[in-house]
C-alpha positions in Angstrom: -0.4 46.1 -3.7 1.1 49.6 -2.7 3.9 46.6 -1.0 4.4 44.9 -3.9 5.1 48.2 -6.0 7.5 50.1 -3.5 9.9 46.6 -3.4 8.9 44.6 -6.6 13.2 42.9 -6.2 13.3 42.0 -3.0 9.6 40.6 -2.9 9.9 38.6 -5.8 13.1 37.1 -4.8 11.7 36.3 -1.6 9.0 34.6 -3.4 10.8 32.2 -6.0 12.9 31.3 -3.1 9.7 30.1 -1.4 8.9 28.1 -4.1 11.9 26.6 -5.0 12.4 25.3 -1.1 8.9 24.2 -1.7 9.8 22.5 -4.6 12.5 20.5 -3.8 11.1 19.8 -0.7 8.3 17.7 -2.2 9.8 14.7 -3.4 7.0 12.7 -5.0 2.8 12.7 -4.6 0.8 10.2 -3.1 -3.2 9.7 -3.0 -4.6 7.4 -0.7 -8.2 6.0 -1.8 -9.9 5.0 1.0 -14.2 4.0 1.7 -16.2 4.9 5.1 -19.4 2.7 4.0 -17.5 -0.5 4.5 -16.5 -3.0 7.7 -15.8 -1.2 10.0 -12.2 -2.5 10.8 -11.3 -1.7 7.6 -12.2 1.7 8.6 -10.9 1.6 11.4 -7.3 0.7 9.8 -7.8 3.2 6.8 -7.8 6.4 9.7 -5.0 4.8 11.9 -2.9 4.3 8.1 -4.2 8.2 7.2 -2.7 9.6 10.3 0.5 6.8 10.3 1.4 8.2 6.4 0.6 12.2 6.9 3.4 12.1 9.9 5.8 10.0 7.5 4.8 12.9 4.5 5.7 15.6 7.2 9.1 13.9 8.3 10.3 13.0 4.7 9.1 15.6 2.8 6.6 14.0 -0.2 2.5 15.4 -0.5 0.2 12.9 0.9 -3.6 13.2 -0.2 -6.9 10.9 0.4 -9.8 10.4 -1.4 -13.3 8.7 -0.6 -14.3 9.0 -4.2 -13.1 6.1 -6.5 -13.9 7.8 -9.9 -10.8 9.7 -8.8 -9.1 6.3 -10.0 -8.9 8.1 -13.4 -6.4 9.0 -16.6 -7.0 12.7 -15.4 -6.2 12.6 -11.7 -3.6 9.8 -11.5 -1.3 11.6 -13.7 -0.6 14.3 -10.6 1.2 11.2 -8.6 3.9 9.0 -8.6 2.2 6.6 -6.0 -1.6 6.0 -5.0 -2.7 3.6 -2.0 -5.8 1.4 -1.6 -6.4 1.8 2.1 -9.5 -0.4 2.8 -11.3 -0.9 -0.5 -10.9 -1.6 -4.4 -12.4 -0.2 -8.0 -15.4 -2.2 -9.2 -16.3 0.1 -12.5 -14.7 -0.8 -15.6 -13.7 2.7 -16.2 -11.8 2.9 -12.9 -10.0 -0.6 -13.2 -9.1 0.7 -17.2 -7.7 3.8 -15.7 -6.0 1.9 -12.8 -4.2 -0.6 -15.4 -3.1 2.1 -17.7 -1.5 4.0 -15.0 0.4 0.8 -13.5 1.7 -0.2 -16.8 2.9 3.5 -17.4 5.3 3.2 -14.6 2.9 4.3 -11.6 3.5 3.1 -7.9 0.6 0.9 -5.8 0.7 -0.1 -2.1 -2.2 -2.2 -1.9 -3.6 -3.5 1.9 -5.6 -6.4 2.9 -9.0 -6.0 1.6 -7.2 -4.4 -1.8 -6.5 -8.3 -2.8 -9.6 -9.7 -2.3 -10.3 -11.2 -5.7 -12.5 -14.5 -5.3 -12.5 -15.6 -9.1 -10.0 -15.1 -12.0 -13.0 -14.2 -14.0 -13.9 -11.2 -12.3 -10.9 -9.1 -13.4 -8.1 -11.2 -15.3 -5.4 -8.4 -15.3 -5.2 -7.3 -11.5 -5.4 -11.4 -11.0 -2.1 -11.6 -13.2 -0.6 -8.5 -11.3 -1.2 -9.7 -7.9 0.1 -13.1 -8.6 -3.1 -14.6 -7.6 -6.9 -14.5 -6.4 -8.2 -15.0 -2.8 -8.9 -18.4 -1.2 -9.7 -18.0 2.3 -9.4 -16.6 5.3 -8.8 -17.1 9.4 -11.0 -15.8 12.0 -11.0 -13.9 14.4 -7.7 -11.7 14.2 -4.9 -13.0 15.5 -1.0 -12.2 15.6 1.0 -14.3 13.7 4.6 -15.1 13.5 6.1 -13.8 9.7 9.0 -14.8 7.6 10.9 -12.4 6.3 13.2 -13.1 3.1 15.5 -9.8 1.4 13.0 -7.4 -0.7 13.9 -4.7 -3.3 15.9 -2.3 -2.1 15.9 -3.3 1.3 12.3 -2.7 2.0 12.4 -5.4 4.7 15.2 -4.0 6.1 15.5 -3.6 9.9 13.0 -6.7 10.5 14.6 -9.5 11.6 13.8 -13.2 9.8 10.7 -13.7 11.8 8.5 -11.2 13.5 5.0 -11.1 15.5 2.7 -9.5 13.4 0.1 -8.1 15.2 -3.4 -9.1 14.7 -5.3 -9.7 11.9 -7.7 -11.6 9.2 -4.7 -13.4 7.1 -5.7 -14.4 3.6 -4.8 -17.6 1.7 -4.3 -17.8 -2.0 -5.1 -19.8 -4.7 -2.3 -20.3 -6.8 0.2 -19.4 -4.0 2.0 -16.2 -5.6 5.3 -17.7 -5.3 4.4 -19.6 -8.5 4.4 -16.2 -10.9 7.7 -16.1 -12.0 7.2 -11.7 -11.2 6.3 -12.4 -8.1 8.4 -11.9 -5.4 7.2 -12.7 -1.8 8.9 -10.7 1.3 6.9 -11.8 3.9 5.4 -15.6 4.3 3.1 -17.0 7.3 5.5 -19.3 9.4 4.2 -23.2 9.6 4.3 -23.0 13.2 1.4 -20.3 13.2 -1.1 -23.5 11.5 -3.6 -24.2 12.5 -4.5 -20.2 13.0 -8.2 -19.4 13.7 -10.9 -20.8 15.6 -14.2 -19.9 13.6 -12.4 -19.8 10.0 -9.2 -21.7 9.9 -5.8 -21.8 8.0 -4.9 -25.2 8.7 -1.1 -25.3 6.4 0.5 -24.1 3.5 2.3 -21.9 1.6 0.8 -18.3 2.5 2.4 -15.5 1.6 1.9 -12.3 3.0 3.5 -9.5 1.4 5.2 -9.5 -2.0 5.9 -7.1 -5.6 5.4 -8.1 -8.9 8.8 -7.2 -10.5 6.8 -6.4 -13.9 5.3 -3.1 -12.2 6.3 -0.9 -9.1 3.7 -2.4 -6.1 3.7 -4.0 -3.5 0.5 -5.9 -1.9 0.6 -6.6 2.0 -2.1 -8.5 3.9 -2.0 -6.4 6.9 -5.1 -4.0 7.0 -8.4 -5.5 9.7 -8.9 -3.5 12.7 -7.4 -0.8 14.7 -4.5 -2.8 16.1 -1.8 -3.1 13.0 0.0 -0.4 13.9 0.7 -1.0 17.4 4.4 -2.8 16.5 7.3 -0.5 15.4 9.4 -2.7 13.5 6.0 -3.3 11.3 5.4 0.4 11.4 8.8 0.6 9.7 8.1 -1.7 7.0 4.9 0.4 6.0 6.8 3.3 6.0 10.1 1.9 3.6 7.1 0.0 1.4 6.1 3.5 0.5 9.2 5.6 0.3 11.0 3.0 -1.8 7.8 3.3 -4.7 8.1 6.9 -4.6 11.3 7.2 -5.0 11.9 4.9 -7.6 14.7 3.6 -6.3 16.0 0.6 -7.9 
């Protein structure tokens, strides 16, 4: 105190500098809602995704937070940021799919993985079926790499990756409708025909699969990536997380 008396100037000064560096250095606020009481591989992906997103935070300067608790999927909290992520789970009270709606169609930013489209029946929650294009069909098994095809995305979000890739591996989903079919959707990543059939135990045996896509009505983007501890072990995949989620924070067009 005795400090802050003796040089009042030159301390303040130091101190609106701080946060004005601070400021400017945050560019936009993420929350990640994540679940530990789930399969296991998806928590094994939500940690790997944790520690992938705080490094990006660090390197390009936006706040990155997590959650367990999925009441945080409120009016109250979601107003703090511009973009929240669905790591390995999804709402199922009304409240937090009410809260989630009204935020998306106020101009709020979603990167969904894997586990964050599984949606078996229309019935179950007719909005987010209408945002994502689509509802869940099936499924291969076990995890397996799989060759992608890669078309031009918003603001170059696919950038860098050539027009096919080896995605490493994973459960891959199939849809019913295919999402291409929603005149808002707009797929960036497909499953190539030369990856059919893929599985052994559960099979995808043909197809059109898409894998990642937006709906140009709202700023999101759903990818399929997200089982087990191995999806971030290729780089130019890696980059494709990271350009999902700077491109929805800042709202570039």
């Amino acid at each position: 105190m005795r400090r802050l008396a003796r040089f009042p100037g030159i301390l303040t000064a130091v101190f609106l500098t701080t946060v004005l560096v601070h400021a400017q250095e945050i560019n936009f606020r993420v929350l990640a809602f994540y679940s530990t009481q789930v399969e296991q591989d998806h928590v094994d992906f939500a940690k790997q995704a944790i520690a992938f997103y705080q490094d990006l935070a660090r390197r390009e300067h936006f706040s990155f937070e997590t959650t367990t608790d999925w009441n945080d999927l409120s009016s109250k909290v979601l107003k703090n940021y511009q973009v929240i992520l669905w790591l390995d789970n999804f709402p199922t009270e009304p409240a937090q799919k009410a809260a989630f709606q009204d935020y998306m169609e106020h101009g709020g930013g979603w990167l969904g993985f894997h586990i964050a489209g599984f949606m078996e029946r229309r019935e179950n929650w007719p909005w987010f079926a209408d945002f994502l294009g689509t509802v869940f069909y099936g499924n291969s098994w076990p995890p397996m790499p799989a060759t992608l095809d890669v078309a031009d995305s918003p603001s170059n979000v696919t950038a860098g990756l050539p027009k096919q890739f080896v995605s490493p591996a994973n459960e891959w989903y199939s849809w019913n409708p295919s999402p291409r079919k929603s005149p808002n959707i707009r797929v960036m990543m497909t499953l190539d025909v030369k990856n059919y059939p893929l599985g052994f135990k559960d099979t995808l045996t043909g197809g059109d699969i898409p894998v990642t896509w937006t709906n140009t009505k709202y700023r999101m983007i759903y990818t399929n990536m997200g089982h087990g501890s191995k999806i971030f072990d290729d780089p130019q995949q890696n980059d494709f997380f990271a350009r999902a989620l700077l491109w929805l924070g800042r709202r570039t067009q």
